[in-house]
C-alpha positions in Angstrom: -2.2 -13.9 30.2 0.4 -15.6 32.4 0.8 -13.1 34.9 -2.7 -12.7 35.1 -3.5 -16.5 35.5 -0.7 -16.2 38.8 -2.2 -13.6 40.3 -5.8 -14.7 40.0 -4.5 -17.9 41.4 -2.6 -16.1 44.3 -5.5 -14.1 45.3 -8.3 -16.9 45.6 -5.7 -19.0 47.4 -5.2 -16.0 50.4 -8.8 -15.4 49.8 -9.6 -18.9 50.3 -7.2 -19.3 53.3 -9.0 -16.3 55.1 -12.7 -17.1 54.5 -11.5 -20.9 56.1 -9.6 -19.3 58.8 -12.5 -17.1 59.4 -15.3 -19.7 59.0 -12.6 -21.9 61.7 -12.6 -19.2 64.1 -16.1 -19.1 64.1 -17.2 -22.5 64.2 -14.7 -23.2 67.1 -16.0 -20.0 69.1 -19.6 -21.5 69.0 -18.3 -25.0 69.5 -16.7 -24.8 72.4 -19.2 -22.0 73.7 -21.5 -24.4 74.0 -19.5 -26.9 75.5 -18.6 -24.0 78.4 -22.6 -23.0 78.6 -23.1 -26.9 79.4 -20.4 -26.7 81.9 -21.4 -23.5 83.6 -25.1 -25.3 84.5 -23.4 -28.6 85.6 -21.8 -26.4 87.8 -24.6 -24.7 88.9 -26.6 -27.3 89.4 -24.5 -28.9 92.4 -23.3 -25.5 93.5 -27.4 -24.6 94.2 -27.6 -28.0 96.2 -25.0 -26.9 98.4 -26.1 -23.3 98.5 -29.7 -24.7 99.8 -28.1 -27.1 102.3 -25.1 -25.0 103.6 -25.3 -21.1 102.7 -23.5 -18.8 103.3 -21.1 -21.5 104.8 -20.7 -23.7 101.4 -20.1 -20.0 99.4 -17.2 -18.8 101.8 -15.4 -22.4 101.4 -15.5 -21.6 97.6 -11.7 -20.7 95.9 -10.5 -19.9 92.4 -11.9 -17.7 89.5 -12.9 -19.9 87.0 -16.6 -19.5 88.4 -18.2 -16.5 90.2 -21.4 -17.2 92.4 -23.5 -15.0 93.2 -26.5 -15.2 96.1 -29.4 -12.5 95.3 -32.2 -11.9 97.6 -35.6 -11.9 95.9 -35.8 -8.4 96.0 -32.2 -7.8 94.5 -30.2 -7.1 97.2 -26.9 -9.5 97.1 -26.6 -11.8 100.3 -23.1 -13.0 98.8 -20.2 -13.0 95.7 -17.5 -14.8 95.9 -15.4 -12.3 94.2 -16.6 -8.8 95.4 -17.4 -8.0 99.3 -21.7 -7.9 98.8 -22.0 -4.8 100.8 -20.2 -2.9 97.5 -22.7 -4.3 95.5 -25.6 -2.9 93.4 -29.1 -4.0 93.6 -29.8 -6.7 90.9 -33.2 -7.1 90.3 -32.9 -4.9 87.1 -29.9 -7.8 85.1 -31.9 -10.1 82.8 -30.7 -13.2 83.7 -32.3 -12.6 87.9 -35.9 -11.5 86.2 -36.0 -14.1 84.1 -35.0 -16.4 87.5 -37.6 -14.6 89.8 -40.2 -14.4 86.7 -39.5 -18.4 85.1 -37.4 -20.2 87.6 -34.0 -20.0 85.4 -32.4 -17.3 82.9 -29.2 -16.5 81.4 -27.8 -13.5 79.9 -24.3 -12.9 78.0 -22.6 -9.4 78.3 -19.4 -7.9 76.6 -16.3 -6.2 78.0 -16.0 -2.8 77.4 -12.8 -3.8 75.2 -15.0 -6.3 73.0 -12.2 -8.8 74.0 -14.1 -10.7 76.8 -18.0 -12.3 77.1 -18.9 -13.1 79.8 -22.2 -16.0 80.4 -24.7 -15.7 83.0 -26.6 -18.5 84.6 -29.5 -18.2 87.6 -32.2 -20.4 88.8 -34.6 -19.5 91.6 -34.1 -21.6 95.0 -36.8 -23.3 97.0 -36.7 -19.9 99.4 -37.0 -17.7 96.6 -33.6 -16.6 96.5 -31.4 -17.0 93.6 -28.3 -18.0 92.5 -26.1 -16.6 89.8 -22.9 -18.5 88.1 -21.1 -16.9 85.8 -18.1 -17.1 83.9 -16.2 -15.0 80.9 -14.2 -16.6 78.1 -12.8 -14.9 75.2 -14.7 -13.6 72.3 -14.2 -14.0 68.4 -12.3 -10.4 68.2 -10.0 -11.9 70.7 -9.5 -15.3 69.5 -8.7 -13.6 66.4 -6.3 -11.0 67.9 -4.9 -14.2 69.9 -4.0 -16.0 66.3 -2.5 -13.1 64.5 0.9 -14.6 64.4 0.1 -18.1 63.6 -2.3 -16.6 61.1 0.8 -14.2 59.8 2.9 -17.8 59.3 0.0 -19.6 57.8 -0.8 -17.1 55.1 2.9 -16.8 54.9 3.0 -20.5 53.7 0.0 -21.0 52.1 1.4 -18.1 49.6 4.9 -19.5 49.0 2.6 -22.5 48.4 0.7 -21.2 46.1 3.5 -19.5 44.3 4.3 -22.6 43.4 1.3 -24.1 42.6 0.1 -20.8 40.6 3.6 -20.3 38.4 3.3 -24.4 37.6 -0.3 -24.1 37.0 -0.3 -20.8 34.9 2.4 -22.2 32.8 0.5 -25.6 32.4 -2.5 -23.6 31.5 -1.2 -21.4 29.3 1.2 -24.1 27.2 -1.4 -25.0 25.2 -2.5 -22.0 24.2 0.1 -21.1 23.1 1.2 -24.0 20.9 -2.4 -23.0 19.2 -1.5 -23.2 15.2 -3.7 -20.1 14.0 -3.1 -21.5 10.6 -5.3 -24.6 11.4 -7.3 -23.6 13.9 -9.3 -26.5 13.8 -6.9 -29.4 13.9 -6.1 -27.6 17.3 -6.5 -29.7 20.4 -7.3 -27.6 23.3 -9.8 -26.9 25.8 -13.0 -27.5 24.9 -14.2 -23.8 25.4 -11.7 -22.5 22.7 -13.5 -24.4 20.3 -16.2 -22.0 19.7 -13.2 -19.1 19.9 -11.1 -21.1 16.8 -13.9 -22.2 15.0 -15.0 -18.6 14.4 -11.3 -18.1 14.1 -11.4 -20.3 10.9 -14.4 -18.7 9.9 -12.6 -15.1 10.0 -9.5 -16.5 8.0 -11.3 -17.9 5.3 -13.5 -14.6 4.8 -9.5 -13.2 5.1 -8.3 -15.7 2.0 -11.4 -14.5 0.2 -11.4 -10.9 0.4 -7.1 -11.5 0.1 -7.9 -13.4 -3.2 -9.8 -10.5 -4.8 -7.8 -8.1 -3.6 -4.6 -9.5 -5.5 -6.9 -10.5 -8.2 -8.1 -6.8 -8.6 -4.4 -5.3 -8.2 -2.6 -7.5 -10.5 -5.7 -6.2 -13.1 -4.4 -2.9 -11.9 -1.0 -3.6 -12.6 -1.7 -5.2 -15.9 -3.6 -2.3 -16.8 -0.8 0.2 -15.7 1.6 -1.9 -17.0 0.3 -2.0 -20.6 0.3 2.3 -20.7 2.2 4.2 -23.1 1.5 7.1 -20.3 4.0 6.9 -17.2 2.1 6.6 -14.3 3.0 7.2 -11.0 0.6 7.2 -7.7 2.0 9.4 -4.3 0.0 9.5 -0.7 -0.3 13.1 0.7 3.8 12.8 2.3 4.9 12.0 -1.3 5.8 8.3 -0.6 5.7 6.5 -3.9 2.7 3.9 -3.8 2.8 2.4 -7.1 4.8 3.5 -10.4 4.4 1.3 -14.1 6.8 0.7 -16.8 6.7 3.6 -18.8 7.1 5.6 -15.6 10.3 3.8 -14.5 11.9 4.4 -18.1 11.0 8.1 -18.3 12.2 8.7 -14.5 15.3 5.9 -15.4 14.3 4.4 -12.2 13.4 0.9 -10.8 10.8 -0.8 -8.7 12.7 -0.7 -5.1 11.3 3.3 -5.4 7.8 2.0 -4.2 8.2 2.8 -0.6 10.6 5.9 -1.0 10.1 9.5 -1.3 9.7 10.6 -4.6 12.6 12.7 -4.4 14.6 9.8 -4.5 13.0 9.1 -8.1 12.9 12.3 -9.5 15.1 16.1 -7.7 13.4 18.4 -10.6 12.3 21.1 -9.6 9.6 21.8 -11.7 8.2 18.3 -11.0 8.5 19.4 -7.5 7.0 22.7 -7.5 4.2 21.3 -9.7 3.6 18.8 -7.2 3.3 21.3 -4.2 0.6 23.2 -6.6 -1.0 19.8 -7.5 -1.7 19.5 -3.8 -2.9 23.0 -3.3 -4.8 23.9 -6.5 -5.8 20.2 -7.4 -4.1 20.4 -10.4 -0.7 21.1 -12.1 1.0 21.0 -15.5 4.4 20.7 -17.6 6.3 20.2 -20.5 9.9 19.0 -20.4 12.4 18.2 -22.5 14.3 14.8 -21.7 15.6 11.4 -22.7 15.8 13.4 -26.6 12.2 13.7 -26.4 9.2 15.9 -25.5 6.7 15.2 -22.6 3.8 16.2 -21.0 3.6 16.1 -17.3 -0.2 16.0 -15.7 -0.2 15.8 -11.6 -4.0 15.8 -10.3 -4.9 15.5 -6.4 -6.1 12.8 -5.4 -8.9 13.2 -2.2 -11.5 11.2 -0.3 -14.4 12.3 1.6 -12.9 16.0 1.3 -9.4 14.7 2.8 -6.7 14.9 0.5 -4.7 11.2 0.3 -2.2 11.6 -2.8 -1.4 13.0 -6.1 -1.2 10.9 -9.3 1.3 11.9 -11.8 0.6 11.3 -15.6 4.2 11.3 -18.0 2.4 11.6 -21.9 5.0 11.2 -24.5 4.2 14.3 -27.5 7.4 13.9 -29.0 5.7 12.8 -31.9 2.5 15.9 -31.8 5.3 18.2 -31.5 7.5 16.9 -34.2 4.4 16.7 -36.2 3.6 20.2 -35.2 6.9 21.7 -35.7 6.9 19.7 -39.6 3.3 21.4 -39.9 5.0 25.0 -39.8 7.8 24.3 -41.7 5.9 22.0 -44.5 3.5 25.4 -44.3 6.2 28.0 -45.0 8.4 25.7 -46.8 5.7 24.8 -49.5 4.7 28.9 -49.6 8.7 29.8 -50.2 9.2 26.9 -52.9 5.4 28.0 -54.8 6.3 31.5 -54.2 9.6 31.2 -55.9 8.6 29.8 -59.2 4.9 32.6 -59.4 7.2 35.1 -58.8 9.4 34.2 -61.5 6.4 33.7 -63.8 4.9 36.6 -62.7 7.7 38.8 -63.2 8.4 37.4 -67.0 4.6 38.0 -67.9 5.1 41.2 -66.7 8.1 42.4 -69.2 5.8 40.5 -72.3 2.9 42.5 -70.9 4.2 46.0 -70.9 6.6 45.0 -74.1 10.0 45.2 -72.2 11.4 41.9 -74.1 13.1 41.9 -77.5 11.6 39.7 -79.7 14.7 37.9 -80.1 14.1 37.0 -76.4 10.4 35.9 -76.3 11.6 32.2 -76.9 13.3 32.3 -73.7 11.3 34.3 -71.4 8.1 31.9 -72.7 10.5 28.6 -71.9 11.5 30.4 -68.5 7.8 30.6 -68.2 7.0 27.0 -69.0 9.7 25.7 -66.8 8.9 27.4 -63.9 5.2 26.0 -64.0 6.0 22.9 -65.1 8.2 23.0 -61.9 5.3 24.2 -59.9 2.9 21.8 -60.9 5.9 18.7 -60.3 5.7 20.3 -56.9 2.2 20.6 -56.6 1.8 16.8 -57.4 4.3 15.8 -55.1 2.4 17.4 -52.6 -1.0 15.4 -52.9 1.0 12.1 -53.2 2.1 13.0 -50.0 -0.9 14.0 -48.7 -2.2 10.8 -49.9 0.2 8.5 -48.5 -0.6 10.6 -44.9 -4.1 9.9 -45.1 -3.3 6.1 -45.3 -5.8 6.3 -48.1 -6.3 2.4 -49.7 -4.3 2.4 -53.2 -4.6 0.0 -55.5 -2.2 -3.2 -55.5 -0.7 -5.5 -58.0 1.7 -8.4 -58.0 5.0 -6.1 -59.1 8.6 -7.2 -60.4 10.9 -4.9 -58.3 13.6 -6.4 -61.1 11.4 -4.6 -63.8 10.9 -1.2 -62.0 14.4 -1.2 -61.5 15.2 -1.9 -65.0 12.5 1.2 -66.3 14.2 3.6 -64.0 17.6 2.8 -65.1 16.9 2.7 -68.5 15.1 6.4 -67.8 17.9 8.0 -66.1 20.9 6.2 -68.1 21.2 9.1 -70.9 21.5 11.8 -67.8 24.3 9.5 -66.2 25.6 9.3 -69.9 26.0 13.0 -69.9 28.3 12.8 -66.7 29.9 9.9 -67.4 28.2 7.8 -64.5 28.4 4.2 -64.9 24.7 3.3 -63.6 24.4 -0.7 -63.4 21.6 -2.9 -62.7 22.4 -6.4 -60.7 20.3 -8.7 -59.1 17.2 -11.2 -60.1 13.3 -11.1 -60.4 11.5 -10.4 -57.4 7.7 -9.7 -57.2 5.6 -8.2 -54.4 2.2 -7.1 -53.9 2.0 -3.3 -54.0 1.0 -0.2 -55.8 3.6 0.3 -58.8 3.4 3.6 -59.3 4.5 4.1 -55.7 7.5 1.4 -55.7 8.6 3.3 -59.3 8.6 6.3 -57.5 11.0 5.1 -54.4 13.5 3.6 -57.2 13.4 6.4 -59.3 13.9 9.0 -56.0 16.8 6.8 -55.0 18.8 6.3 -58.4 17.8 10.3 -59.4 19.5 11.8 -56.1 22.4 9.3 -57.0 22.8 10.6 -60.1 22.3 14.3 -59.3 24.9 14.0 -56.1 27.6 11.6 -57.5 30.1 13.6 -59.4 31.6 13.1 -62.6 33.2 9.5 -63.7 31.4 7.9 -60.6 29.6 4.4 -60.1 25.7 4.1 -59.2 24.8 0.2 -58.6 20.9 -1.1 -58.0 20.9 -4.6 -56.9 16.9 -6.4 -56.5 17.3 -9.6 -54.2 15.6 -11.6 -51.8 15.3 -12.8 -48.1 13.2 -15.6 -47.2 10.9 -13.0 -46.3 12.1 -9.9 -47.9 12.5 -8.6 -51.4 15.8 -6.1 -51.4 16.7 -2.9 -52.8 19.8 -1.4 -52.4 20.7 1.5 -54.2 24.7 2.2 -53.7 27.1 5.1 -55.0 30.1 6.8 -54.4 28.7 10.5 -55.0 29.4 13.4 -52.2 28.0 11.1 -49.5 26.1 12.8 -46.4 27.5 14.4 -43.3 26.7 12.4 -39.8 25.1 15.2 -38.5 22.0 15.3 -41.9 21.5 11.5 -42.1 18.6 11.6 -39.6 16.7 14.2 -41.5 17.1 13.9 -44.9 13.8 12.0 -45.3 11.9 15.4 -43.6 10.4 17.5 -46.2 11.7 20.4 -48.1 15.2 19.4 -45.9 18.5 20.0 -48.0 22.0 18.7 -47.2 22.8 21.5 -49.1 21.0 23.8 -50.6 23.0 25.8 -52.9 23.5 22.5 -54.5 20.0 21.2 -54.2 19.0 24.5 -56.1 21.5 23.9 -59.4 20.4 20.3 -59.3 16.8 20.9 -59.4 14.0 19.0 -57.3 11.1 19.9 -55.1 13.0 18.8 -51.8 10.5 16.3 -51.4 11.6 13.2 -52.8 13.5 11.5 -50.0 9.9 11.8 -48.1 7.9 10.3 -50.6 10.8 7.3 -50.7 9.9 6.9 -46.8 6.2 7.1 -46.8 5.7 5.1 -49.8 7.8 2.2 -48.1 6.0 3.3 -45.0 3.0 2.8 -47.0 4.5 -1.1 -47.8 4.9 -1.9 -44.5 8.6 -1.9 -45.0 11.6 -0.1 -43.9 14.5 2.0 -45.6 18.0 2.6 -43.8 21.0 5.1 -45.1 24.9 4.1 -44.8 26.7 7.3 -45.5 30.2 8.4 -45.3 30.8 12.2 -46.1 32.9 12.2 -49.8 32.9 8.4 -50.1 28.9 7.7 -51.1 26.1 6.4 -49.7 24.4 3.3 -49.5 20.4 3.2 -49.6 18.5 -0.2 -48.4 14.8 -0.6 -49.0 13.6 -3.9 -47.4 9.9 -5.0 -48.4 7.7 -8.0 -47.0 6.9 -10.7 -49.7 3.7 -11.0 -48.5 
């Protein structure tokens, strides 16, 4: 704007100082013109007194240049010049300035040179005898005057630009300081020219539209990012060059990344190939899809395109966590073929002794003990059978009914139920602790003591200790059940509360059970809104916690 102030300045100062040079020439030409026009008939005036009196004679007396006069007979022929011999001379009835003479008494007549450089002024007036004189005399014309002040033009314009160099830098500065010292931020407490105030006052206008539509645009993102933010899914937004655009919590734990990826390539955040590849086909296809295996768990990887108005502008990648659909798929099968193997097991055995009854293959000295092998294996079936539904029921999260329960008590029935089978192996089963009552369903609670105390027994060998202790938190009853039995390898303790799982299952076998007892244990304190933690130490014992909330 400051270049353009100087120049504009620079330019109407030379304009300027030509139209006043030109308008100077001008003036002067006509003003002193006239002054010679009003000299040239002075002259004339006492040169035609003389002319009448003397002739010829007064002419020929006649020196210098600065006036020609010329004596014209009334028929054109020239009696005398005093510059040119009159003989030599053309007839000039036919010039203006000696018809209007003849014709009026006086004309006058100005002619060019042939250069344009000279004009020369006519003057006649017709004498008493009906001759007439002619003065005339030739000063120079505009083109010349000009052409005669080319130089001190050339030093003139030369000055008046250093001159206005001067002027125009001070002037364009001076013009362009204030604006700008303008505060756009406050563009009305601004104190400029007058003419900007239309310019700043729509200027505040625009920035308060700006601080509106600013205001709802961080209002609506930081709903976005609240929203985002709040996901169990990952969530991860890319434009077409796969620059990450925005990326939530559960995105940055699954891709162990952090926030400075917004900005970055998204190979930066995550080399896989597959993610990669399922990208590309994202953006070709409009849709792509994966499973992987990572951070111990399972996941789901969606990646849709993303387009508008038939352009493609990003991909959105979707990270769903189905750790817990395929655990609960993979527990399906095995529950499935687990629960077919332990009923088939049992029905074949019964099946198999009906048989030799049936077709009279057994002794009746042995028909007591193929009928007890009978009743044993149903009676085993149907323990399995009911263990089943509980669980079932404990899945469905179906409402059982609650009572105000003494953990103390249950502890002390299941003791006093299991103390003749550690009697017969010479386990010392103790109770310790004090009353403590919660609200739940007994049955249930029975059951998760019993479980507990009944594996202790089954796995603690010969001559060993089995303590259950009932206390309290402020908040929590307690129930620890403690032995020091065969204990549990590292490797089983975080799946012995699956179903049908054995440590071992040789010895599981010879001990009896259903395999499902540990799992009931879980979901019943599941059920309890509680919790239940193993300390185990392979050929030292275990150590089994059961917290409940009081209320």
């Amino acid at each position: 704007m400051t270049k353009k102030i100087f120049r504009s300045i620079i330019s109407a100062s030379v304009l300027a100082m030509l139209i006043v040079l030109v308008i100077i020439a001008g003036v002067l030409f006509d003003y002193f013109g006239g002054i010679q026009k009003n000299n040239l008939k002075a002259e004339y005036t006492l040169a035609s007194v003389a002319v009448e009196e003397s002739g010829k004679d007064y002419l020929s007396t006649l020196k210098g240049d600065s006036y020609r006069l010329t004596w014209v007979s009334a028929d054109g022929t020239v009696l005398y010049d005093t510059l040119v011999d009159a003989s030599s001379m053309e007839n000039h009835s036919y010039r203006k300035e000696i018809k209007e003479a003849l014709e009026k008494g006086t004309g006058e007549s100005e002619r060019y040179s042939q250069t344009l450089t000279k004009k020369t002024m006519y003057y006649a007036g017709r004498l008493s005898d009906g001759t007439v004189l002619r003065i005339s005399t030739s000063h120079a014309s505009v083109l010349s005057l000009v052409l005669g002040l080319v130089q001190p033009i050339f030093f003139v314009l030369l000055l008046v630009i250093i001159i206005s160099v001067v002027i125009a830098n001070r002037m364009s500065k001076r013009i362009a300081e204030p604006l700008n010292e303008i505060d756009l931020e406050h563009p009305l407490e601004n104190k400029v020219y007058e003419e900007l105030s239309p310019l700043l006052r729509r200027i505040h206008a625009l920035q308060n539209d700006i601080r509106k539509q600013f205001k709802k645009l961080k209002q609506k993102t930081d709903e976005f990012d609240q929203v985002i933010g709040s996901m169990n899914e990952g969530l991860v937004l890319l434009d077409k060059k796969s620059t990450v655009i925005s990326v939530n919590n559960a995105a940055l734990r699954f891709f162990k990344s952090d926030k400075t990826c917004v900005g970055n390539d998204f190979i930066t955040v995550d080399r896989s190939v597959e993610i990669q590849n399922t990208i590309s086909r994202a953006l070709a296809d409009g849709h792509g899809e994966i499973h992987l295996e990572r951070n111990g768990g399972e996941y789901q990887i969606d990646i849709g395109r993303i387009c508008s108005n038939d352009d493609v502008i990003g991909v959105v990648i979707l990270v769903f966590d189905i750790t817990d659909r395929v655990f609960a798929e993979r527990n399906r099968r095995e529950f499935t073929a687990n629960v077919s193997h332990e009923m088939k097991t049992p029905l074949q055995s019964i099946i198999g002794s009906a048989e030799l009854i049936e077709n009279g293959l057994v002794k009746p000295e042995d028909m007591q003990r193929f009928v007890g092998h009978i009743r044993s294996e149903a009676a085993r079936l149907v323990t399995l059978i009911e263990d089943i539904i509980r669980l079932s029921q404990l899945d469905e999260g179906n409402e059982l009914q609650s009572e105000p329960t003494d953990l103390y008590a249950v502890a002390s029935d299941v003791v006093n139920e299991l103390q003749y089978t550690a009697d017969t192996k010479n386990i010392t089963l103790k109770l310790t602790g004090k009353s403590v009552t919660v609200s739940g369903v007994k049955k249930l609670l029975s059951e998760v003591v019993y479980n507990l105390c009944d594996n202790a027994v089954k796995y603690t060998n010969d001559g060993g200790h089995i303590s259950v202790d009932v206390n309290q938190t402020d908040e929590n009853a307690v129930v620890v059940v403690s032995d020091d039995g065969i204990g549990i390898p590292p490797e089983h303790q975080s799946r012995i509360f699956e179903r049908f799982y054995r440590v071992d299952k040789s010895h599981s076998k010879a001990s009896g059970g259903t395999g499902l007892g540990l799992s009931i244990v879980k979901h019943a304190v599941q059920y309890h809104h509680g919790n239940i933690k193993v300390e185990s130490e392979q050929g030292k014992g275990s150590i089994f916690t059961v917290t409940l909330p009081l209320k």
